[in-house]
C-alpha positions, 0 to 999 in steps of 0.5 A, spaced: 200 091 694 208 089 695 209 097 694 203 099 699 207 095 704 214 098 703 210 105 703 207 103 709 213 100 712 216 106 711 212 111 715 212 105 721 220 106 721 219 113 721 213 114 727 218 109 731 223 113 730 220 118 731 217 116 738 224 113 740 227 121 739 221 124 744 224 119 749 217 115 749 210 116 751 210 124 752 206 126 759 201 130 755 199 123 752 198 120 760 192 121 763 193 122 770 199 127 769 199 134 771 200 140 768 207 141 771 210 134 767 210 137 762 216 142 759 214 148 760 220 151 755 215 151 748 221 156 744 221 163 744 217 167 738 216 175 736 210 176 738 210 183 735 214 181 729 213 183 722 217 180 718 213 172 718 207 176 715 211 181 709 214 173 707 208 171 707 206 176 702 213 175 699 212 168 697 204 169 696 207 173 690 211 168 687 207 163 687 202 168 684 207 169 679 207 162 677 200 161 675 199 168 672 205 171 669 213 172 671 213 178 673 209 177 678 214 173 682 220 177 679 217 183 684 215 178 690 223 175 690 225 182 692 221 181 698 221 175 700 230 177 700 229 183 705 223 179 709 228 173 710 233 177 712 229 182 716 226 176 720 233 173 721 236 179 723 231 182 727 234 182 734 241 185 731 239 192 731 233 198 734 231 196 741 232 190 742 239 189 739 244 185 744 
């Protein structure tokens, strides 16, 4: 029982903290706030990119690898490598290089 509440003490500080860091109450969470409350700057995302889905595919392999055997993951690693730095990359070269 003490360990529960240790464990759920911990989750507590983190969700305050947590709140403390976003600076409160969000205007998505308030009902007679209007759309332009919000921040409308959500990140920047590639929708055309690739690369998320050859990691996928990379990773996919790898974990296969555990279950079923090594090669498997010897054959993903090399993947996962270029799609890493493929995605890092991406805006470094071709058409939208800077």
């Amino acid at each position: 029982m003490t360990l529960s509440a240790v464990l759920a003490l911990f989750i507590a500080v983190w969700l305050s903290l947590a709140n403390r860091s976003i600076g409160g109450t969000l205007p998505e969470d308030i009902e007679t706030a209007n759309i332009d409350d919000g921040d409308p700057e959500l990140g920047y995302f590639s929708p055309w990119s690739w690369w998320p889905v050859t990691l996928a595919f990379g990773l996919a392999l790898m974990f296969l690898g555990l279950a079923a055997g090594v090669w498997l993951a010897i054959i993903g690693a090399p993947i996962v490598l270029i799609a890493v730095i493929g995605w890092q990359f991406e805006y470094y070269r071709g058409n939208f290089g800077r």
